[in-house]
C-alpha positions as CSV (number, residue, x, y, z in Angstrom):
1,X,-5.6,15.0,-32.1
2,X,-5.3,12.0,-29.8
3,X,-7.8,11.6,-26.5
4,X,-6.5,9.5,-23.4
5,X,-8.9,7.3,-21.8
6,X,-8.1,8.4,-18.2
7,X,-9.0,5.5,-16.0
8,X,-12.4,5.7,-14.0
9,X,-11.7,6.7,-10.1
10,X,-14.1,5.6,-7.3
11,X,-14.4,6.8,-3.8
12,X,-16.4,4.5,-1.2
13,X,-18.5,5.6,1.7
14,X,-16.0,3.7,3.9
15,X,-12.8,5.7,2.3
16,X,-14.5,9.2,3.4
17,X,-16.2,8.3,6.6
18,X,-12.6,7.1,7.4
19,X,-11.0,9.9,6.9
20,X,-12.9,12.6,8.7
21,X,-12.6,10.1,11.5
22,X,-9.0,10.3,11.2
23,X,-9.5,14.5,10.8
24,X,-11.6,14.8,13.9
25,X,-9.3,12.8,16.1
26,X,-5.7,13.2,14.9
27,X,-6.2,16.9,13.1
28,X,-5.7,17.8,9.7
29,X,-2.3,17.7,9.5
30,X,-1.7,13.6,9.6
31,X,-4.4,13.4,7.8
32,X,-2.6,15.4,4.9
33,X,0.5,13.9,6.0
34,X,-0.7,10.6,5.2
35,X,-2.9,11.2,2.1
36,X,-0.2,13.1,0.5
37,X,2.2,10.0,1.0
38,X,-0.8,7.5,-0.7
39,X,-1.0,9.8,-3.1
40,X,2.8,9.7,-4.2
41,X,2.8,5.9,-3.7
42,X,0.1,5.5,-6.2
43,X,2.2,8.1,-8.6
44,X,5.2,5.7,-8.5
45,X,3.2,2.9,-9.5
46,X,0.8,4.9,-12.0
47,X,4.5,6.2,-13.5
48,X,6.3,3.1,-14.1
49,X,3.0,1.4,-15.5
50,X,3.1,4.4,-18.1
51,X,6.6,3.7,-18.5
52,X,5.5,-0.1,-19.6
53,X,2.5,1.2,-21.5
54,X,0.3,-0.8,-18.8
55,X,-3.2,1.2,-19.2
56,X,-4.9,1.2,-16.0
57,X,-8.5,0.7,-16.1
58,X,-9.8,1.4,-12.1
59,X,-8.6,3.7,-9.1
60,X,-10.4,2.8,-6.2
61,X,-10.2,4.7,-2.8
62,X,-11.7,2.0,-0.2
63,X,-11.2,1.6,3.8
64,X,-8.3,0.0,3.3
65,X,-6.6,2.5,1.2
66,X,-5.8,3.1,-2.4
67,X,-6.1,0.1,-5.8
68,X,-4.9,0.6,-9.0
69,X,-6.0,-2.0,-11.5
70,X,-3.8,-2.9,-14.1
71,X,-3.5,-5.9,-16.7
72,X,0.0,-6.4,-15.7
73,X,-0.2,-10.1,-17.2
74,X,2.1,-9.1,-20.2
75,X,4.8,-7.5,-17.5
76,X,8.1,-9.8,-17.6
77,X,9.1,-10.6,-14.0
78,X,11.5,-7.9,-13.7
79,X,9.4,-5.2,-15.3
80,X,5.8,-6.5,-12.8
81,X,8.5,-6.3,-9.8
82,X,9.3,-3.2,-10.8
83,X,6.0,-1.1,-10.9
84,X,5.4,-3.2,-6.9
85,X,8.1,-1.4,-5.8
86,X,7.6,1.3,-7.3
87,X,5.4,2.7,-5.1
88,X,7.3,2.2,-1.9
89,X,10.4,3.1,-3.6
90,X,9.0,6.6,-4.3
91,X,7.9,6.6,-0.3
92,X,11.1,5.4,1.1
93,X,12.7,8.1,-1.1
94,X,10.7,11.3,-0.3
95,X,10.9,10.1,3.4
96,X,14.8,10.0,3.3
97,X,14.9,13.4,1.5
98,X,12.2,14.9,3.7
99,X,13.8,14.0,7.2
100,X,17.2,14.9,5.8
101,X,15.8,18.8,4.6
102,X,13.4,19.0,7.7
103,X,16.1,21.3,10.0
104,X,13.6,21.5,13.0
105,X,10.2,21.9,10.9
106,X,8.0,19.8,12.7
107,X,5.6,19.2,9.5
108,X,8.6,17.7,7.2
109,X,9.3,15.3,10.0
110,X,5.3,14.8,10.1
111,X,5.4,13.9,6.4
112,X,9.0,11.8,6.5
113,X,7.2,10.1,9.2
114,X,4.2,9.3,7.1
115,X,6.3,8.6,3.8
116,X,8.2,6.1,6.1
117,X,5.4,4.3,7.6
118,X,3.5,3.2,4.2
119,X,6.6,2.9,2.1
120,X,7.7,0.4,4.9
121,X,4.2,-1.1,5.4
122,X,3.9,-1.9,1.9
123,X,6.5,-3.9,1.4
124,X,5.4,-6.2,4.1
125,X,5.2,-10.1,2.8
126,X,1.4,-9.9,2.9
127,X,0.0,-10.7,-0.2
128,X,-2.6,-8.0,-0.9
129,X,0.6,-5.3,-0.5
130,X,3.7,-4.6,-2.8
131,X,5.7,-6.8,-0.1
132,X,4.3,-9.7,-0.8
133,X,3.2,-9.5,-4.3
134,X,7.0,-8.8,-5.0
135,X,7.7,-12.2,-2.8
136,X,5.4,-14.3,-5.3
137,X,6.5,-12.9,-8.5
138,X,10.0,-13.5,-7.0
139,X,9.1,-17.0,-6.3
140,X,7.6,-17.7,-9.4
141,X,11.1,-16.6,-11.3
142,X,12.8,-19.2,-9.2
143,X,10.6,-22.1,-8.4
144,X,7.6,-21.6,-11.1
145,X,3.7,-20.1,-10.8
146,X,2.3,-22.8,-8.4
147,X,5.4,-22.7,-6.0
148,X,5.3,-18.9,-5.8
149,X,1.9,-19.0,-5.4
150,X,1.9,-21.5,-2.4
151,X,4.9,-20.5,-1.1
152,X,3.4,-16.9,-1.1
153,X,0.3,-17.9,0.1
154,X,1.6,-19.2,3.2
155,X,4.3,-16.2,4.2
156,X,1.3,-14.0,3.3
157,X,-0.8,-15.8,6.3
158,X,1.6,-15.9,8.8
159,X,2.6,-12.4,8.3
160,X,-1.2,-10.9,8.8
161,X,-1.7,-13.4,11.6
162,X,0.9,-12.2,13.5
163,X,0.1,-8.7,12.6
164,X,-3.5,-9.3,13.7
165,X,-2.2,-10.6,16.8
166,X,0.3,-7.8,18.1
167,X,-2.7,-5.5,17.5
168,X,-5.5,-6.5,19.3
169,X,-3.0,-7.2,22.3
170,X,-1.9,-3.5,21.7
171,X,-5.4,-2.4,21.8
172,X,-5.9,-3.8,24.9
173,X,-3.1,-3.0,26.2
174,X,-3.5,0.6,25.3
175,X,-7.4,0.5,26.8
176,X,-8.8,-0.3,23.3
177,X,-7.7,2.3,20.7
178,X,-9.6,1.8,17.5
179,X,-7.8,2.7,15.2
180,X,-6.2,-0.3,15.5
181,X,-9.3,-2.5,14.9
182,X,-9.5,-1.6,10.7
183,X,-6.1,-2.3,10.3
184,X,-6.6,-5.7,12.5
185,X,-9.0,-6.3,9.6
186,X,-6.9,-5.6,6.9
187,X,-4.2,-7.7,8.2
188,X,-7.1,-10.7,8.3
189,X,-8.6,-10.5,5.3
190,X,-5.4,-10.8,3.6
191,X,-5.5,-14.3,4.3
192,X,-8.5,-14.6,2.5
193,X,-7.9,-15.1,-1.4
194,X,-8.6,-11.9,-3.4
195,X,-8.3,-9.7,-6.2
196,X,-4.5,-8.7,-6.4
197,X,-3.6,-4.8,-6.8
198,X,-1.2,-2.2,-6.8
């Protein structure tokens, strides 16, 4: 009889004050709309790290979404690039199949729309997201560890200022929505060096 370690999961203050924030002004169904697509974001990556025998050792749910922590540091290139993209691969394909099966029902396009969104979002070159993580390890097979981690570095800061940017001139031009302010953040602190994650 064997036992599996399951990896610990944590839940911050921030996560859950979020998301009945998100409940009480957008409804429920968005919010499950949107949780449901994190959740089978994380499955592709928790899947193809099972696939490489990865264990994972943290899920974190924080304000700025979902973390998987993985020692990924005896991945190949190929098979690190492929648990990144797993995750939005597994979004950008329930999103295709939902919005082609919807026929009129408002809460598949709901959910398409939501699959969409993150799988896209994610693969931004930013590099706390699979976008840009994939960019650096693609890098680094071409050009070597401190040229993808430069090169990445500076695509990665570009890309979140230019995303900070369009956002707070959105929320002023929309009268100050805020729900654009914590992703402003996110987009800022990725400039910031940090812990990488899935």
């Amino acid at each position: 009889m064997s036992s599996r370690h399951e990896p610990p999961v944590e839940i911050s203050g921030g996560f859950l004050l979020l998301t009945a924030w998100f409940a009480l002004e957008n409804g429920w169904r968005p919010l499950l709309a949107l949780l449901s697509a994190a959740a089978l974001h994380e499955l592709g990556h928790l899947m193809a790290l099972r696939f490489f025998r990865v264990p994972v050792a943290n899920f974190r749910l924080c304000i700025f979404g979902a973390e998987l922590q993985a020692d990924r540091g005896r991945l190949s290139y190929g098979e690190d690039l492929t648990v990144l993209l797993a995750g939005p691969g597994v979004n950008l394909l329930c999103g295709w199949a939902l919005s082609w099966a919807a026929r009129d029902r408002e809460w598949m396009y709901l959910a398409a729309g939501a699959h969409l969104l993150l799988g896209l979002f994610n693969l931004l070159p930013m590099r706390t997201l699979d976008g840009g993580q994939a960019l650096r390890l693609l890098i680094q097979w071409r050009l070597g560890p401190d040229a993808g981690d430069r090169l990445c570095a500076v695509v990665s800061a570009l890309c979140a200022a230019g995303i900070a940017a369009c956002l707070v001139l959105l929320m002023r031009v929309s009268g100050g929505s805020l729900w654009l302010l914590p992703a402003a953040a996110a987009a800022l602190s990725v400039i910031v060096p940090g812990e990488q994650r899935i």
